[in-house]
C-alpha positions in Angstrom: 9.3 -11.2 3.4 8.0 -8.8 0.9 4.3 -9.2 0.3 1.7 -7.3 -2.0 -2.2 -7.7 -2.0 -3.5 -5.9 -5.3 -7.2 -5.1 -6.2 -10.0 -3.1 -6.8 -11.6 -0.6 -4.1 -13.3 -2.2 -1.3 -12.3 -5.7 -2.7 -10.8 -6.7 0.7 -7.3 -6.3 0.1 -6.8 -3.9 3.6 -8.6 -6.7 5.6 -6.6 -9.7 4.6 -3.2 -7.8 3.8 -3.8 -6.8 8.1 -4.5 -10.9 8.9 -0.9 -11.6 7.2 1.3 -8.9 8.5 -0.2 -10.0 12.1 0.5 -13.4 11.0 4.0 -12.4 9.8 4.9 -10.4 12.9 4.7 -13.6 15.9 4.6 -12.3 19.0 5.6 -8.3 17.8 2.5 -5.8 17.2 3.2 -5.1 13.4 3.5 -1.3 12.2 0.5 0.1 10.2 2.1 2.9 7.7 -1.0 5.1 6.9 -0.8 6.8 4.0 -3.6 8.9 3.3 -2.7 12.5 3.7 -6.0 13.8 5.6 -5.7 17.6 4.7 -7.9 17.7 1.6 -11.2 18.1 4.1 -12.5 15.4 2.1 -15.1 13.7 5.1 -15.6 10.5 2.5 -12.0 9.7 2.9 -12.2 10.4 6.5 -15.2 8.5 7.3 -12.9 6.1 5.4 -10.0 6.3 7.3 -11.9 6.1 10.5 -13.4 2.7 9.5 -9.9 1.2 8.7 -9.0 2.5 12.1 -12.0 0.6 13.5 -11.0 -2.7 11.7 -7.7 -2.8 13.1 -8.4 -1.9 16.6 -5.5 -1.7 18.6 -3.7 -4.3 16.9 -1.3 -2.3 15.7 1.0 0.3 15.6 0.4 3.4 13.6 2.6 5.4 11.7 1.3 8.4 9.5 4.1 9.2 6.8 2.7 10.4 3.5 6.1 10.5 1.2 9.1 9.1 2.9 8.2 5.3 3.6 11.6 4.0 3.9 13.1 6.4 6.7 10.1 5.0 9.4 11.0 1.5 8.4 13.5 -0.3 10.4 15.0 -3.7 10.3 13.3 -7.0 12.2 10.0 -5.8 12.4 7.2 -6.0 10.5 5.0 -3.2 8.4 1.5 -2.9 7.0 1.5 -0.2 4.0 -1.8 0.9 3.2 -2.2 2.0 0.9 0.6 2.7 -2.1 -1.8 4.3 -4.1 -2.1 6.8 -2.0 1.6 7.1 -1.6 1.2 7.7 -5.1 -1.3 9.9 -5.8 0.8 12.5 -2.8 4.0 12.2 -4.9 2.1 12.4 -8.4 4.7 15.3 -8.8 7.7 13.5 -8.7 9.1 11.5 -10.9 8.9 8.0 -11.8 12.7 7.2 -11.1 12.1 9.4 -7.5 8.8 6.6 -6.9 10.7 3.3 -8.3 14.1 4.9 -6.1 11.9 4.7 -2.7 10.3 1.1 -3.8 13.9 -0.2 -4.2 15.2 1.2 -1.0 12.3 -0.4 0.7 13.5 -3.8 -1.0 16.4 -3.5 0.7 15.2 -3.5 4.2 15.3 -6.6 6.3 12.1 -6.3 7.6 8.3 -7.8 6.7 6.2 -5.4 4.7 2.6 -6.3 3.4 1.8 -3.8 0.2 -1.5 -2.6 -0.4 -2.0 -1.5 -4.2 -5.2 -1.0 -5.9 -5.9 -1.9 -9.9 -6.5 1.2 -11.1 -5.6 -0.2 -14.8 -8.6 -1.9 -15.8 -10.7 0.8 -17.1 -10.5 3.3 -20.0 -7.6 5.3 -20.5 -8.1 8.5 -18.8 -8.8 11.7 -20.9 -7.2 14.1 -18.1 -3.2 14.3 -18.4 -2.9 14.0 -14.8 -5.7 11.0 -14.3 -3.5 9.6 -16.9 -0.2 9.9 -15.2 -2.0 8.3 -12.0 -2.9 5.0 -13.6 0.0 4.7 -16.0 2.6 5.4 -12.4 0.3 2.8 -10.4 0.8 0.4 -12.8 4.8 1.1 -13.2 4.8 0.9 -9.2 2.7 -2.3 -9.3 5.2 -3.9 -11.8 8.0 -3.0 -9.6 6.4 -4.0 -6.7 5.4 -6.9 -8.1 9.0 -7.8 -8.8 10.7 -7.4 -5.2 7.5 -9.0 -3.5 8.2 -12.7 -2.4 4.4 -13.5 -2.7 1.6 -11.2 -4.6 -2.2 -11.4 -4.1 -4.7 -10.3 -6.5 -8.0 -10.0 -4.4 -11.1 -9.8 -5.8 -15.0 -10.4 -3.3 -12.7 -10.7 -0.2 -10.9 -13.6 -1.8 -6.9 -13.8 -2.5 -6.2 -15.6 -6.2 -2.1 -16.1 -5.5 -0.2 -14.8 -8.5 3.7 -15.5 -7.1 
């Protein structure tokens, strides 16, 4: 089961997307893939990270891999990936068949993995050529995610509108 909550920041799509893959994973702790690649010495994004850490208590296992999401994913278990934007924004170099490559591989795998994305494509079109490769690749990703995902959430005040 492929599975893929989308929204805006802090709309609650980390909290519920955790409540499903614990659902999804019986009596197994699910896999938390982190991410967020913490050497930027930004202490928002930390305070951040430590508050996701918080929520999920020790409900989980966690696995920090910043580019390579399909080599820590194995077979008959289940994974929490949170988030793919930041996936994203740590392989903005790369390009968009590399990204789409990695989301097909982890199609592939016969295992339960909840998607976190966030809309990033509601606002004005960005002015700064990278700002605009960001939003234009999240919403590629998001389409392609979209279209190996069994169900898809969008999430909006901590409530999930099912889309598929």
């Amino acid at each position: 089961m492929k599975i893929l909550y989308y929204g805006g920041q802090k709309s609650g799509k980390s909290k519920l997307a955790e409540a499903k893959a614990i659902e999804l994973s019986k009596n197994k702790k699910p896999y938390y893939i982190a991410t967020y690649d913490n050497s930027y010495g930004d202490k928002e994004m930390q305070n951040k990270v430590l508050k996701h850490q918080n929520q999920r208590k020790d409900k989980f296992e966690t696995i920090e891999e910043k580019f390579d999401l399909s080599k820590v994913i194995k077979d008959d278990n289940t994974y929490l990936i949170d988030c793919i934007s930041m996936w994203l924004l740590n392989g903005l170099e790369k390009e968009e068949e590399k990204l789409l490559e990695e989301i097909e591989k982890l199609a592939s795998i016969n295992a339960n993995i909840v998607f976190v994305l966030n809309d990033v494509s509601s606002g004005v079109i960005p002015f700064e050529k990278v700002s605009r490769k960001y939003v234009d690749l999240s919403g590629i990703i998001g389409q392609k995610l979209a279209s190996i995902c069994d169900e898809v959430y969008e999430v909006k005040l901590g409530l999930a509108q099912r889309l598929k």
